[in-house]
C-alpha positions as CSV (number, residue, x, y, z in Angstrom):
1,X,3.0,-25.1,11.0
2,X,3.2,-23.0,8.3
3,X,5.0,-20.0,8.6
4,X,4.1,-16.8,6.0
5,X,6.8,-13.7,4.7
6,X,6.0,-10.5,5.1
7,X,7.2,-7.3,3.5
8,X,7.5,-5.2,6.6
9,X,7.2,-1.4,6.1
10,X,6.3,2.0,7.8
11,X,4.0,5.2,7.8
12,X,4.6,7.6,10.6
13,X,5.0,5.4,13.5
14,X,3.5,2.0,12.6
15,X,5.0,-0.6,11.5
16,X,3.2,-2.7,8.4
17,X,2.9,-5.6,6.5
18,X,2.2,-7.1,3.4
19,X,2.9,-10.9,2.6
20,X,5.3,-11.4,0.1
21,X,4.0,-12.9,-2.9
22,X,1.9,-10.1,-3.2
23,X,4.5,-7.5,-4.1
24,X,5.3,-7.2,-7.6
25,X,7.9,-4.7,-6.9
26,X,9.3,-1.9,-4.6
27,X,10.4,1.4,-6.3
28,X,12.1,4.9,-5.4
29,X,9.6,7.6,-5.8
30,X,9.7,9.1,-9.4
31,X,7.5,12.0,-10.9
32,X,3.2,11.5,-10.8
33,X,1.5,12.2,-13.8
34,X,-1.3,15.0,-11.7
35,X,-4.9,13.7,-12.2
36,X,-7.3,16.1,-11.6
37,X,-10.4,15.6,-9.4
38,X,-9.5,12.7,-7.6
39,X,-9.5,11.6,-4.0
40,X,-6.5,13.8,-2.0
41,X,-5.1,10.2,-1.4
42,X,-4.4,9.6,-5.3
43,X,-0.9,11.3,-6.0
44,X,-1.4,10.3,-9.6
45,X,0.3,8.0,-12.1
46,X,3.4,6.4,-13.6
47,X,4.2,4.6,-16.7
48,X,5.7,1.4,-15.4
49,X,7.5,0.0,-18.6
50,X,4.1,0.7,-20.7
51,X,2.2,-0.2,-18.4
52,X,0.1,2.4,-16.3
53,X,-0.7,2.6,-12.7
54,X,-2.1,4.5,-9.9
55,X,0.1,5.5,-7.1
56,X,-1.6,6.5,-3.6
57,X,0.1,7.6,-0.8
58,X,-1.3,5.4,2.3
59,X,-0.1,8.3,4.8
60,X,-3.1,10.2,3.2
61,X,-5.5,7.0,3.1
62,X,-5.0,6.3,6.8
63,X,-5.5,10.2,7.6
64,X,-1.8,10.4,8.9
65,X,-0.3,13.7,8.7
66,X,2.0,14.4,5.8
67,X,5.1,14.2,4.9
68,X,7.6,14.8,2.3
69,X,9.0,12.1,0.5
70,X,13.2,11.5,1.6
71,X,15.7,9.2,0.8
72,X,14.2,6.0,2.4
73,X,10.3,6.2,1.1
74,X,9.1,3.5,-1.8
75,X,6.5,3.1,-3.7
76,X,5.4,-0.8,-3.3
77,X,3.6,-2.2,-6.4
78,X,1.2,-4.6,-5.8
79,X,-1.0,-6.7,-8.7
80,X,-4.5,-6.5,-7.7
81,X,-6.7,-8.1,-10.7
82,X,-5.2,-7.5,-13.8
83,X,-3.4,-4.3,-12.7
84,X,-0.8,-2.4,-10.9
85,X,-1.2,-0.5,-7.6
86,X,1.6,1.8,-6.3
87,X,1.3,2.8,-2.1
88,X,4.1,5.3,-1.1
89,X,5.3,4.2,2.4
90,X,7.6,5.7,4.4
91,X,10.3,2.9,4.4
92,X,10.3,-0.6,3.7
93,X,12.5,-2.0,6.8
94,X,12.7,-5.7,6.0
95,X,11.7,-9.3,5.3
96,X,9.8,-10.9,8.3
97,X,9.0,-14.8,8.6
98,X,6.1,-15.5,11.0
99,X,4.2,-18.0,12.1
100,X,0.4,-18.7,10.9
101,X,-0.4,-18.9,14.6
102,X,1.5,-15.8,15.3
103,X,-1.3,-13.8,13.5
104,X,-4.4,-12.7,15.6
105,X,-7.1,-10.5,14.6
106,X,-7.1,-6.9,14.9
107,X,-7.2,-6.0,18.7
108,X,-10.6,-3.9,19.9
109,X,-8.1,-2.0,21.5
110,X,-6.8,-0.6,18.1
111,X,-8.0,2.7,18.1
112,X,-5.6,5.2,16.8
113,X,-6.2,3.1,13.2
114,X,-9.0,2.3,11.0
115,X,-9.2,-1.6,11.4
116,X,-11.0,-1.8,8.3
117,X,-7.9,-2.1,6.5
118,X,-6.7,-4.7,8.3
119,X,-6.7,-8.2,7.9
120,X,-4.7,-9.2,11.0
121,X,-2.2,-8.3,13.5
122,X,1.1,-10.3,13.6
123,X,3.5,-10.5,17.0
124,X,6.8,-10.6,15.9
125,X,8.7,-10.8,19.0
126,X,7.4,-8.0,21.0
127,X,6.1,-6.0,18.3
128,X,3.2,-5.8,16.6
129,X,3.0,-5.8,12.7
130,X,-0.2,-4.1,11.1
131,X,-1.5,-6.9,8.3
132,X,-3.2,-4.9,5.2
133,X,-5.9,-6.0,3.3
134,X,-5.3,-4.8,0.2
135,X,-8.6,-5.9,-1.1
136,X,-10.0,-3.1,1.5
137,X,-7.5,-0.1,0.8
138,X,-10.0,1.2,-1.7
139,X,-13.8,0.6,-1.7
140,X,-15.6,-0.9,-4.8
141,X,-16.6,2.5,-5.7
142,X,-12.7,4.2,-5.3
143,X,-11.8,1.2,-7.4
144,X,-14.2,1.9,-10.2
145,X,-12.9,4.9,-10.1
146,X,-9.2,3.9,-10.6
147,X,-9.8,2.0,-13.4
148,X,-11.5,5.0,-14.8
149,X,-8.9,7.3,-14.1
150,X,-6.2,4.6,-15.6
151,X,-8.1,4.2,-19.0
152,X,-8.7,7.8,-19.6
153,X,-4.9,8.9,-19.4
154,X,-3.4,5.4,-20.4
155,X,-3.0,6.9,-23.7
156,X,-1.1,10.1,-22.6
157,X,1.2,8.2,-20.2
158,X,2.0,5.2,-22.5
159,X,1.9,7.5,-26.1
């Protein structure tokens, strides 16, 4: 049985997860670089030690209501590719070790999210941790886009 690690973390009231290995880091908010004209989920860009990514804010993604940023919200920074991707969360609560056949697919019953974004649902006791699928957070297009974004302001960012 093999038995996966997930970074568990929150937005508003759920509870989410992210396995492990694909976490390249987790970070205190710092100051966006603005973008203008992009999606209202894009808070902007950092300089990550010369390298640049793009920071969303999954509250705005998942159409959650917003919040300000306090002491216990991160920015988790994930390689996608060959780059970065910063998601501000609300808190990231703990490591989590569950079983392969502990993870179902997304219930039908799930209807206050957008499965889409899902890859699974994991029971941890008797809770229920959200999987992401990171490779669905943004479409091809948003993506595109990203990458766009990234190479025209890489050389303000990085000087």
């Amino acid at each position: 049985m093999a038995i996966q690690q997930l970074v568990k973390f929150h937005i508003a009231d759920e509870a989410f997860g992210i396995g492990i290995k694909q976490i390249f880091q987790i970070l205190k908010p710092q100051e966006v670089f603005k973008v203008p004209n992009t999606p209202p989920f894009i808070e902007g860009l950092i300089n990550l030690r010369g390298k640049v990514m793009t920071v969303f804010n999954l509250r705005k993604r998942f159409n959650m209501p917003e919040k300000e940023n306090d002491g216990d919200t991160k920015i988790l920074v994930i390689r996608m590719d060959d780059y970065l991707l910063g998601f501000t969360v609300d808190s990231v609560s703990e490591i989590v070790r569950v079983q392969d056949e502990d993870i179902v697919d997304p219930p039908p019953s799930l209807i206050n999210f957008d499965r889409r974004f899902l890859s699974g649902v994991a029971k941890v006791g008797e809770k229920l941790i959200l999987l992401l699928d990171l490779e669905k957070i943004l479409t091809p297009d948003e993506e595109d886009k990203v990458k766009e974004i990234v190479e025209e302001n890489e050389a303000q960012l990085i000087g």
